[in-house]
N, C-alpha and C positions, 0 to 999 in steps of 0.2 A: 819801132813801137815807142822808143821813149819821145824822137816828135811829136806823135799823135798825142802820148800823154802828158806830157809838157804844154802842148798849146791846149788842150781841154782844162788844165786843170789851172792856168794862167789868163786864160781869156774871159771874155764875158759870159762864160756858158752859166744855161739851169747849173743848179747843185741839189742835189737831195743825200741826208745820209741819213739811218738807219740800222740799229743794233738790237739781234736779236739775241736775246741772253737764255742757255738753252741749259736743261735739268739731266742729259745723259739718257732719258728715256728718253715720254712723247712727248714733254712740256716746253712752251719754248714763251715768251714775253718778246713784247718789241716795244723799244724807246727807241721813236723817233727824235732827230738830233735837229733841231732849227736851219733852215737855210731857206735860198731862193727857189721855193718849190716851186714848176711848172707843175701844168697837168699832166704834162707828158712824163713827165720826171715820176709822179702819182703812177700813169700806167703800167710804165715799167716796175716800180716796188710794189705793185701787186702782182705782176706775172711773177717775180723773183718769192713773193711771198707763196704764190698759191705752189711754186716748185718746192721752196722749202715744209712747206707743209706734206708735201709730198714724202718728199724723202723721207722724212719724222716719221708719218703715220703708217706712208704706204711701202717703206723698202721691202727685199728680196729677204733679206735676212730675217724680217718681222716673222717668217711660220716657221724659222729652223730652230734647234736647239741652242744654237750660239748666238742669240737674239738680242741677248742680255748681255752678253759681251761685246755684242757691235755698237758701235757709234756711229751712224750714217754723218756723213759730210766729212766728220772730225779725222776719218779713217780713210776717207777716199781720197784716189791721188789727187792734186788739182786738174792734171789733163783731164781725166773724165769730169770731175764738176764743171772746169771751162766749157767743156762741151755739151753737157746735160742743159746748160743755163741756155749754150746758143741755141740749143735745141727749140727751149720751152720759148725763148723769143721769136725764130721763126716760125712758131705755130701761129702765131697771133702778129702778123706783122701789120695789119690797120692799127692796132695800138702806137705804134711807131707813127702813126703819119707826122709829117708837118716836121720829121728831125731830118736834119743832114750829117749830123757825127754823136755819138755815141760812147760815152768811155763809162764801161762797169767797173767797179775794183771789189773785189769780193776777200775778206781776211778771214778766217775763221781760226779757233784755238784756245787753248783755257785761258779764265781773267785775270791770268798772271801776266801773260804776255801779251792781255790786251792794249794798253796804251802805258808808258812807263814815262815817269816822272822826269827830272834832267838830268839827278843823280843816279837815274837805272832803277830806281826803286819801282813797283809795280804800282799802279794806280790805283790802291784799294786803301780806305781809310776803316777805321774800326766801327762808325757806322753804318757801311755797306758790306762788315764783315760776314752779319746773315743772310744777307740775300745771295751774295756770292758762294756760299756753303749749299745752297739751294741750286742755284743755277749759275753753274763753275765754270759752263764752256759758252762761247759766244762765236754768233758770224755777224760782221759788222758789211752791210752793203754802203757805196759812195757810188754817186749816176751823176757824170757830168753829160748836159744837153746841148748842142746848138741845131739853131734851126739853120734855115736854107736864109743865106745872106751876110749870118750872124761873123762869117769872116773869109775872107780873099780863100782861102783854102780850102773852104767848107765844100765848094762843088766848083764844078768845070762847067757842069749844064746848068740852063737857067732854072730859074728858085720855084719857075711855075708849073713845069712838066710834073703832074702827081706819081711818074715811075721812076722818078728819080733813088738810084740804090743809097743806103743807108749804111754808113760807114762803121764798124762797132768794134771797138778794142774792148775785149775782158783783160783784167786784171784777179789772175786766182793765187792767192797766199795764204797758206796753211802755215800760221806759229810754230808748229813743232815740226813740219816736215820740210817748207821751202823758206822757213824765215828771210824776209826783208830777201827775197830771190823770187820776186813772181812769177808764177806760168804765165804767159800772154797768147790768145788767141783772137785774130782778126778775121773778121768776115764782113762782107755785105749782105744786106739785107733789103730786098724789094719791098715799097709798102705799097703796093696795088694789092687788092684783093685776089 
């Protein structure tokens, strides 16, 4: 795994990142982060969005009594969100067309431990102190892309064959549970219809 993500995130791949900053209930915001966004990079942060909206609106927990005390994502192991996400990708794998590698990194966790300064300090300044009082926990999505050519590696078959499988390493890190220890899950993905 760390091959795979070491040459994705070193090479010329798309970048897209995005962070969605989420209120404990159903409320969640997204700051998208500047980078080299393909469109393909665009297809996949919306599959990843309409799953996160999922989980928010529509989990199991939402009809029980202890509804209110669940956190979807925040609470769930990374195995299953790794696997939920691959899930909601292979539903829709035309969206994929035109990639040959794939790397999702998925963090999720409060804005403590969202990104931390060089002294360990947490990355919050006193003017971002209310918004983070409002929306304390965050999943920060990062999608590196290359297409078919984009490197010696990328594929063994030619770049023309449209059934070409689709190579895709998730990256799932949950702050408080698998800190800087991520679950990885690798699969292929067909992009024929």
């Amino acid at each position: 795994y760390t091959a795979f993500e070491n040459q994705m995130t070193t090479a010329q791949a798309s970048r897209y990142i995005n962070t969605y900053f989420m209120d404990g209930g159903n409320r969640f915001i997204s700051l998208p982060t500047l980078g080299n966004t393909s469109r393909a990079a665009s297809h996949i942060s919306r599959l990843f969005e309409e799953w996160l909206e999922n989980k928010i609106y529509h989990h199991p927990a939402s009809s029980s009594v202890d509804a209110v005390d669940r956190l979807p994502i925040l609470q769930d192991s990374p195995e299953l969100l790794a696997e939920d996400i691959l899930n909601k990708l292979k539903s829709r794998p035309t969206a994929m067309a035109g990639m040959s590698r794939v790397l999702i990194k998925v963090r999720t966790g409060h804005v403590y431990t969202y990104h931390k300064l060089e002294d360990g300090q947490p990355l919050v300044s006193e003017d971002m102190e209310d918004f983070f009082q409002q929306f304390p926990l965050f999943v920060e999505i990062m999608i590196y892309i290359m297409g078919p050519g984009s490197s010696s590696a990328a594929s063994d078959q030619p770049a023309s064959s449209p059934c070409n499988p689709i190579q895709v390493l998730l990256s799932v890190e949950n702050a408080t549970i698998n800190f800087e220890s991520p679950f990885y899950l690798m699969d292929e993905i067909s992009s024929s219809a």
